[in-house]
C-alpha positions as CSV (number, residue, x, y, z in Angstrom):
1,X,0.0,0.0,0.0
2,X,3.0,2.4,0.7
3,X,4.2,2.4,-2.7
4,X,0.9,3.1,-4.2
5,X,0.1,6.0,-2.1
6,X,3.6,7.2,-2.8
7,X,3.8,6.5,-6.3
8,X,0.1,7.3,-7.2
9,X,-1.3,10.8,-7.7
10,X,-5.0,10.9,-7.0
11,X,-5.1,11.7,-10.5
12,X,-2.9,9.1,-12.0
13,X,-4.5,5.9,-13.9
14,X,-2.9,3.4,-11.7
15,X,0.4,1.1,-11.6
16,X,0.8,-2.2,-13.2
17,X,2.3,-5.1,-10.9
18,X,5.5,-4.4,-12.8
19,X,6.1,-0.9,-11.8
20,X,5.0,-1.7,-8.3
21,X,8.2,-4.5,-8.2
22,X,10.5,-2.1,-9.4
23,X,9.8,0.3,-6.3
24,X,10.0,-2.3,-4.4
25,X,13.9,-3.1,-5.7
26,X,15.4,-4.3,-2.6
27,X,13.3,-6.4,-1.3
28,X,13.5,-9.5,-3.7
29,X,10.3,-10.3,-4.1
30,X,9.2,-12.3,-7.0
31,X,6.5,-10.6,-9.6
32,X,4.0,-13.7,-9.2
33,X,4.1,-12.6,-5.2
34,X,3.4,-8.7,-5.9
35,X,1.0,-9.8,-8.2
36,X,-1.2,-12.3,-5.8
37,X,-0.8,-9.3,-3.2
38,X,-2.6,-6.8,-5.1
39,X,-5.3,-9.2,-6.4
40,X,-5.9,-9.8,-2.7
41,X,-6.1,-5.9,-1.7
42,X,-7.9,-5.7,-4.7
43,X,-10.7,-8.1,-3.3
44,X,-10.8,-6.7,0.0
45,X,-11.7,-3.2,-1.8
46,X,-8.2,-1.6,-0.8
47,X,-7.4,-1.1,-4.1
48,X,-8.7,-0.3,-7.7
49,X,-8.1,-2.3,-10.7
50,X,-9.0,-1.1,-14.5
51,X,-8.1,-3.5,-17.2
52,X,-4.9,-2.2,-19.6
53,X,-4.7,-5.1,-22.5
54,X,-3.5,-7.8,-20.5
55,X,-2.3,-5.7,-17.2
56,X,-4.0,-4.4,-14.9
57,X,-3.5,-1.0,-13.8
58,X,-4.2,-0.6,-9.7
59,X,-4.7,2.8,-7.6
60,X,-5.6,2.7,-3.6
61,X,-8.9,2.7,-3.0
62,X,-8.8,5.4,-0.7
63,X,-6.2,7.8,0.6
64,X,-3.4,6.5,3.3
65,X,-5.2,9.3,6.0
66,X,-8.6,8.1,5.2
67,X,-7.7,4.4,5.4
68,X,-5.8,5.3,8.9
69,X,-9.0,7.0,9.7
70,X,-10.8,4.2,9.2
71,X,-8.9,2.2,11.2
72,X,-9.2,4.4,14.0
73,X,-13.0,4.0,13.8
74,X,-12.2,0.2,13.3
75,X,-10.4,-0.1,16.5
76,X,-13.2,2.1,18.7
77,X,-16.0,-0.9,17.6
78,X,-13.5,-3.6,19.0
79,X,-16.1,-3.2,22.1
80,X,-16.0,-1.7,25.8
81,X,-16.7,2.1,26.2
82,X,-15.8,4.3,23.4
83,X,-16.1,7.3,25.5
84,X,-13.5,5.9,27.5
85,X,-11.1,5.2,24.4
86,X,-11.5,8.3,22.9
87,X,-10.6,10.2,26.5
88,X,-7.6,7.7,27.1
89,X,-6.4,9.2,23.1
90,X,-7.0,12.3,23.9
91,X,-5.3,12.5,26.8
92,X,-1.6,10.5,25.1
93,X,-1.3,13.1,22.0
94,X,0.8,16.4,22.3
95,X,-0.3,19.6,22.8
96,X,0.2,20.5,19.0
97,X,-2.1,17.6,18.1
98,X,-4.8,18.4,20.5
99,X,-5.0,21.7,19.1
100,X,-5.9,20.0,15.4
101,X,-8.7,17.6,16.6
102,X,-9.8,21.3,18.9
103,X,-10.0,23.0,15.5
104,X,-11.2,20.2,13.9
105,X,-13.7,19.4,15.8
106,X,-15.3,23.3,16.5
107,X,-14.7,23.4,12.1
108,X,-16.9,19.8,11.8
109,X,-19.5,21.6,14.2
110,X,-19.6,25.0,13.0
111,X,-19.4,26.5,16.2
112,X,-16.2,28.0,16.2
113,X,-13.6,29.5,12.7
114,X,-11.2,26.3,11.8
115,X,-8.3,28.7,13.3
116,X,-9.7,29.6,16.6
117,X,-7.7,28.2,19.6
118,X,-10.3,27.6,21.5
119,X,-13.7,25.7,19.9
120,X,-16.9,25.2,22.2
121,X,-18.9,22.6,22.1
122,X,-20.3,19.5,23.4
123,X,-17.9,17.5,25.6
124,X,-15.6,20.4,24.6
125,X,-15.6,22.9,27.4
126,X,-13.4,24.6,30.3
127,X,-13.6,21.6,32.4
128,X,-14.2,18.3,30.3
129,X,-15.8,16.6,33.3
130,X,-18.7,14.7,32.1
131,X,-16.3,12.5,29.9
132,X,-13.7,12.6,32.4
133,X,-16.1,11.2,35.1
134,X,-17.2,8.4,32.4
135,X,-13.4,7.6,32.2
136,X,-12.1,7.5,35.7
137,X,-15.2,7.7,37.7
138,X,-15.8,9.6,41.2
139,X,-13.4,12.5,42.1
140,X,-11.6,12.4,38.8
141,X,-9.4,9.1,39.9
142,X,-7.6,7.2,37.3
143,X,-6.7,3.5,37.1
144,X,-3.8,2.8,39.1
145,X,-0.8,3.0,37.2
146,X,-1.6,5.7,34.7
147,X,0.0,8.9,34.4
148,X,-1.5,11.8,36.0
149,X,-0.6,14.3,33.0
150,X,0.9,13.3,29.7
């Protein structure tokens, strides 16, 4: 998947199994192999394949973000409390990348401009305490052996 998002403009036609080998140079794999992985991404809808005379030409179904996106999502359905998962992210990323899901999320809700610092919103105030309750339940206590701060 690596070499067709890196290889493959969003508005290129697509690379045959051939050119997909030759990126992967170093790594001495055999065409027949490249080829049986693609057909296999290309059943699980990962990737596209249009017919070019007796190649096929494949493209990735979907960008590498979205796809990590997706897996994201993915991960939250594996069961227990996605409340609780999504607190336990947002509390291991850096400040820098708390600041993109804060715009993000005031943008997605149209409460707040995309640049603001400081969206408002549901489960998006001063004090965060109705998911932080759901997380660590009374008087803000976490599991033992977690950080306090990240």
């Amino acid at each position: 998947m690596d070499v067709l998002w890196d290889v493959v403009p969003g508005t290129s036609d697509g690379v045959t199994v051939r050119e997909v080998a030759d990126a992967l140079d170093g790594r001495e794999l055999a065409y027949t192999t490249v080829m049986t992985v693609l057909d296999r991404l290309a059943g699980k809808g990962m990737v596209q394949r249009e017919r070019e005379g007796r190649a096929w030409r494949y493209r990735p179904a979907a960008s590498r973000e979205a796809h990590i996106a997706q897996l994201m999502l993915d991960a939250l359905d594996l069961g227990g409390s996605r409340d609780a998962a999504l607190v336990r992210f947002a509390r291991s990323v850096t400040g820098t990348e708390a600041e993109v899901l804060r715009a993000a999320l005031g943008s997605e809700a149209g409460l707040t401009p995309p640049d603001s610092p400081h969206p408002a919103g549901p489960g998006l105030g001063d004090t965060g305490t109705e998911l932080t309750d759901r997380v660590d339940g009374p008087a803000g206590r976490r599991p033992a052996g977690e950080a306090a701060e990240r």
